[in-house]
C-alpha positions as CSV (number, residue, x, y, z in Angstrom):
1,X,-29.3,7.4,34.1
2,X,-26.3,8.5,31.5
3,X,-26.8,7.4,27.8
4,X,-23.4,7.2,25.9
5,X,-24.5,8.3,22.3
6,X,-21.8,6.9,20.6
7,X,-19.8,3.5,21.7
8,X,-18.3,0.9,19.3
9,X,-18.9,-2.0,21.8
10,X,-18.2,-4.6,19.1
11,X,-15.0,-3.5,18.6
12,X,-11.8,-5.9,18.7
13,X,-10.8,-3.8,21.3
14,X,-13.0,-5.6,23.7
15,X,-13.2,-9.1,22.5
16,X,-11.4,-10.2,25.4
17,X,-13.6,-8.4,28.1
18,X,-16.6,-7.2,26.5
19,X,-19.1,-8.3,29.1
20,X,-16.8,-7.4,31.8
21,X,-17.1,-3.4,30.2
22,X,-20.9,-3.7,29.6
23,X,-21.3,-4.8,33.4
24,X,-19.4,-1.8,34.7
25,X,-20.8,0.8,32.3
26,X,-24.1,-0.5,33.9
27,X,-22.6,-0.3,37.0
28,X,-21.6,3.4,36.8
29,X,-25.1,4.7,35.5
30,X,-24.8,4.1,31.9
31,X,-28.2,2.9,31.1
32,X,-27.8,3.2,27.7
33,X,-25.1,2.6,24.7
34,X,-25.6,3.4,21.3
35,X,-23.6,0.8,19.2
36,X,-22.9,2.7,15.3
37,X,-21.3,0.4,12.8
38,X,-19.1,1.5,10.4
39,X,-19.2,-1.1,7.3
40,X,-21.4,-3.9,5.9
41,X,-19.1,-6.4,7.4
42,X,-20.0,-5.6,10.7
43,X,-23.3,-5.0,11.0
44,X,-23.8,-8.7,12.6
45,X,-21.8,-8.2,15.4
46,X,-23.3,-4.6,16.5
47,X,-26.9,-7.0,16.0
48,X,-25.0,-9.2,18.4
49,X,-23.9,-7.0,20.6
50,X,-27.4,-5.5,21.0
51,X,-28.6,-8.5,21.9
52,X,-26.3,-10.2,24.6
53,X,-26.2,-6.7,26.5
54,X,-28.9,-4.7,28.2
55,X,-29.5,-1.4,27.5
56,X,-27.4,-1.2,23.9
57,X,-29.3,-0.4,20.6
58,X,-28.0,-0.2,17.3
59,X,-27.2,2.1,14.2
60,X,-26.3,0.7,11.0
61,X,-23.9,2.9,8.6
62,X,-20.8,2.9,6.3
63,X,-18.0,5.1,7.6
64,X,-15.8,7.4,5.6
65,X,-13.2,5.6,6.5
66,X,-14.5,2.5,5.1
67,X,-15.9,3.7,1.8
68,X,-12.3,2.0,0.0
69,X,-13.8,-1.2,0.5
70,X,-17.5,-0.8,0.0
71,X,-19.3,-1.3,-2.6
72,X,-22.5,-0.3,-3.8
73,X,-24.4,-3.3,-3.3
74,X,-23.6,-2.3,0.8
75,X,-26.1,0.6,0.7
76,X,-28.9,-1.9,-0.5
77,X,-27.6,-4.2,2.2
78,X,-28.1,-1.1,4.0
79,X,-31.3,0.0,2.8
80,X,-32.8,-3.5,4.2
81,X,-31.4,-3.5,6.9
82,X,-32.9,-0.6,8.7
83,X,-36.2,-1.0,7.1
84,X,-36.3,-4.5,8.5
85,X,-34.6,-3.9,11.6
86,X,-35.5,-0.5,12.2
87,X,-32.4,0.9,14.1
88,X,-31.9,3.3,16.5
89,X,-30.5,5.7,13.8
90,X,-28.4,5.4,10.2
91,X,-24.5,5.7,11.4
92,X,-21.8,6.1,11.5
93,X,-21.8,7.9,8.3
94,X,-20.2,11.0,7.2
95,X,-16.8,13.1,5.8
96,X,-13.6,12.9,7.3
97,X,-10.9,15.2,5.6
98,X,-8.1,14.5,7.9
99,X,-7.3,10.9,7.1
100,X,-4.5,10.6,3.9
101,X,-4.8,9.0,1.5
102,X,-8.2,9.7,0.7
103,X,-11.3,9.5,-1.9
104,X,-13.4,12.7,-1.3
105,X,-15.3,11.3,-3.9
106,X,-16.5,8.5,-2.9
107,X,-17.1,9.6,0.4
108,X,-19.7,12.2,-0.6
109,X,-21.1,9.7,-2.7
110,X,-21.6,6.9,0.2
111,X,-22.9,10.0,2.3
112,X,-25.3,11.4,0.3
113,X,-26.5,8.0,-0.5
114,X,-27.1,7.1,3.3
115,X,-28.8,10.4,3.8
116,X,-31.4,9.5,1.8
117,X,-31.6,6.1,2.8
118,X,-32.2,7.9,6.4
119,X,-34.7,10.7,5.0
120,X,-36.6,7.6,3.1
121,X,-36.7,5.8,6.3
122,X,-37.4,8.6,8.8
123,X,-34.1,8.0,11.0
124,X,-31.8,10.1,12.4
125,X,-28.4,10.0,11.8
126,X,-24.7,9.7,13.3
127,X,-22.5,12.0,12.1
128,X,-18.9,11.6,11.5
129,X,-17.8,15.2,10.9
130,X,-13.8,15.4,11.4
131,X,-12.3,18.6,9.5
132,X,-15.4,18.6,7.5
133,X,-18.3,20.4,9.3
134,X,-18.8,22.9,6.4
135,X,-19.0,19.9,4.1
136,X,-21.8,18.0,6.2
137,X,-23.7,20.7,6.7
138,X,-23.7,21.6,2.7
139,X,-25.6,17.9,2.2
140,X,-27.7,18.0,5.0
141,X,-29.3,21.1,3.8
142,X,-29.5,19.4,0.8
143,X,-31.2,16.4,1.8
144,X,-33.0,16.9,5.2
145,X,-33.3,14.1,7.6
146,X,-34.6,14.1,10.6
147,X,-31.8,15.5,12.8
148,X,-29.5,13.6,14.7
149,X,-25.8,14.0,16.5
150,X,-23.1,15.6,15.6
151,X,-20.2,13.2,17.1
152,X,-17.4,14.5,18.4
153,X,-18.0,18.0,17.9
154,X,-15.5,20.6,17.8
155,X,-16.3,22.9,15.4
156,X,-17.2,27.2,16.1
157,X,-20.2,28.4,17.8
158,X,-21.4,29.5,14.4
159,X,-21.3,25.6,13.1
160,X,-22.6,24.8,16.2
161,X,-25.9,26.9,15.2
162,X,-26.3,25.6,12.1
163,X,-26.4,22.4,13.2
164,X,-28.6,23.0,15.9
165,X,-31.1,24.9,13.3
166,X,-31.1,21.4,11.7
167,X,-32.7,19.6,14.5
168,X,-29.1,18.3,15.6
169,X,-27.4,17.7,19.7
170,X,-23.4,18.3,19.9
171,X,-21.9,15.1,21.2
172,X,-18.8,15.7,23.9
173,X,-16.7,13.4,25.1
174,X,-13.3,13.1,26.2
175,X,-11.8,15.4,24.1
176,X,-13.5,17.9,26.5
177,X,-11.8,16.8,29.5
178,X,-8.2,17.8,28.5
179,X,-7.7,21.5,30.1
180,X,-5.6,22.5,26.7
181,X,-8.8,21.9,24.6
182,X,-10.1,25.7,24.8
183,X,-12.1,26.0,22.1
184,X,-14.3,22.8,22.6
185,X,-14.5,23.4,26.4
186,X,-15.8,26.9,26.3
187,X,-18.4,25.5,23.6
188,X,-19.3,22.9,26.3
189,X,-19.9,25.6,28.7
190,X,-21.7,28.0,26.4
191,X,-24.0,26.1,24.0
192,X,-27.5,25.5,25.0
193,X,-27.3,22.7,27.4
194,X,-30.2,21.1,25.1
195,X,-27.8,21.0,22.7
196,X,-25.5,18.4,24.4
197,X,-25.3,14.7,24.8
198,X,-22.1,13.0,25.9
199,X,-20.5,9.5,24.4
200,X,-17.5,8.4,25.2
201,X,-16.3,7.0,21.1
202,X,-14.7,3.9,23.2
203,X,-12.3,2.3,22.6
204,X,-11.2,5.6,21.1
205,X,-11.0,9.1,22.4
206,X,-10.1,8.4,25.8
207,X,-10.5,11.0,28.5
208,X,-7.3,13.0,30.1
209,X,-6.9,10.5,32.8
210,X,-6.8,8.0,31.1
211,X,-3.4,8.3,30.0
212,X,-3.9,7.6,26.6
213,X,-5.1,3.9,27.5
214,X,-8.1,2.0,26.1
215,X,-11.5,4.3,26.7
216,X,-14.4,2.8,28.0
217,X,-18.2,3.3,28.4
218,X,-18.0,3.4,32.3
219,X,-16.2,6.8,32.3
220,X,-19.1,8.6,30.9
221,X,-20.0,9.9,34.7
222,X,-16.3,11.6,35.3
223,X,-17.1,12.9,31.6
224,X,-20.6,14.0,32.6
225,X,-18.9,15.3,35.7
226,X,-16.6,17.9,33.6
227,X,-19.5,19.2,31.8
228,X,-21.0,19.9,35.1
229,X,-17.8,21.7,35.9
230,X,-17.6,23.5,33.3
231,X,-21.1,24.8,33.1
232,X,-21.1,25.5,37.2
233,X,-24.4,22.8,37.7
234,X,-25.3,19.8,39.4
235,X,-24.0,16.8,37.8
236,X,-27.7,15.6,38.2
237,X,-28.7,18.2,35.9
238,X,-26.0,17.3,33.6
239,X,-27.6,13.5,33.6
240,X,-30.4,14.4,33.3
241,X,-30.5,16.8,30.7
242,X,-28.2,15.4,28.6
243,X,-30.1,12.0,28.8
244,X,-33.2,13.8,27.5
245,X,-31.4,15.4,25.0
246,X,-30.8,12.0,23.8
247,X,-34.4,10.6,23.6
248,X,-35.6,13.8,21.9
249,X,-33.6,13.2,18.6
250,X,-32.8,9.2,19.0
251,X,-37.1,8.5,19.7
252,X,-36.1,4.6,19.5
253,X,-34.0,5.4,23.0
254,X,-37.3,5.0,25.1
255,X,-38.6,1.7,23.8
256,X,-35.3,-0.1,24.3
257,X,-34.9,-2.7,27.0
């Protein structure tokens, strides 16, 4: 079994064909989906998602990206949400210094606030950590939760480490399978391989062959695959390890249908 850490199956994206893509994800080996949200507004439709499909489980967050039009009465929505629902982890949450305009601001202040809505609650977390690792890492030392996954990783072995001190796995996806992406392949073939899981971020990051097209939870095995390339292994240790990887910081994995 593969478990894609990080999915956005309630996405637009796949309004027209959602069960059609959850069928062939289970298909391929994808025995489990992680669904983050990113705003208040949509934390009914990753519920609904996790509930019409097999094998998907839910994490409730407020993205950087969407921090312009939250408000703070969202975290307390938040806040009673996972204590009622008890989610799989608090996420999509984070920094993200690459989008312009921007609040950096008001991101730190959603973040912060969710980290401690996670350490109160004693839930992992999703990290969204694009041009901002140093950032991240700065607050989670501040305010330790317990671990969780670094999305989309592609930061320096050194960041790597410090994340990994905090009780965090690396997640690689496609990015890794485009042969010009050095940096983030040679990290995929040196870390720990307890440090990895895979996700695939569909509908976004799509793999190289994929032409730029619509990504898809169903091409986390060719994903898998390139890790196992990269590293020189079995692809069944890949699976394997990287699905373990998964359980040990998302514990609410193993109970899920």
């Amino acid at each position: 079994m593969l478990v894609d850490t990080h999915c956005h199956l309630d996405a637009a994206e796949f309004d027209g064909d959602r069960e059609a893509v959850a069928e062939a994800a289970h298909r391929a080996g994808v025995g489990r989906i992680v669904v983050p949200a990113v705003e208040r507004a949509n934390f009914g439709a990753v519920a609904s998602v996790c509930r019409d499909y097999s094998g998907c489980v839910a994490a409730y967050g407020i993205h950087p990206m969407y921090v312009d039009r939250a408000r703070e009465a969202d975290l307390d929505a938040l806040r009673e949400t996972v204590m009622r629902e008890r989610p799989l982890a608090v996420g999509e949450i984070g920094l993200d210094r690459f989008v312009e305009p921007r609040d950096d601001a008001q991101q730190e202040f959603y973040f912060t606030a969710q980290l401690q809505i996670a350490r109160e609650a004693c839930l992992p977390v999703l990290l969204h950590i694009r041009r901002a690792i140093d950032p991240v890492l700065k607050q989670l030392r501040l305010c330790r939760v317990p671990g969780g996954i670094a999305h989309a990783f592609n930061g320096s072995r050194q960041q790597a480490d410090e994340f990994i001190k905090l009780g965090f796995k690396l997640g690689f996806g496609g990015a890794m399978t485009f042969p010009r992406a050095k940096r983030i392949r040679e990290l995929a073939a040196m870390l720990p391989l307890d440090a990895i899981v895979l996700e695939t971020d569909a509908p976004d990051i799509p793999p190289e062959w994929k032409g730029g097209a619509r990504n898809t939870p169903d091409q986390l095995p060719r994903i898998a695959h390139t890790l196992a390339e990269l590293r020189g292994i079995a692809v069944e240790e890949v699976a394997d390890a990287t699905t373990a990887n998964a359980a040990a910081v998302l514990p609410e994995l193993i109970r899920i249908h």
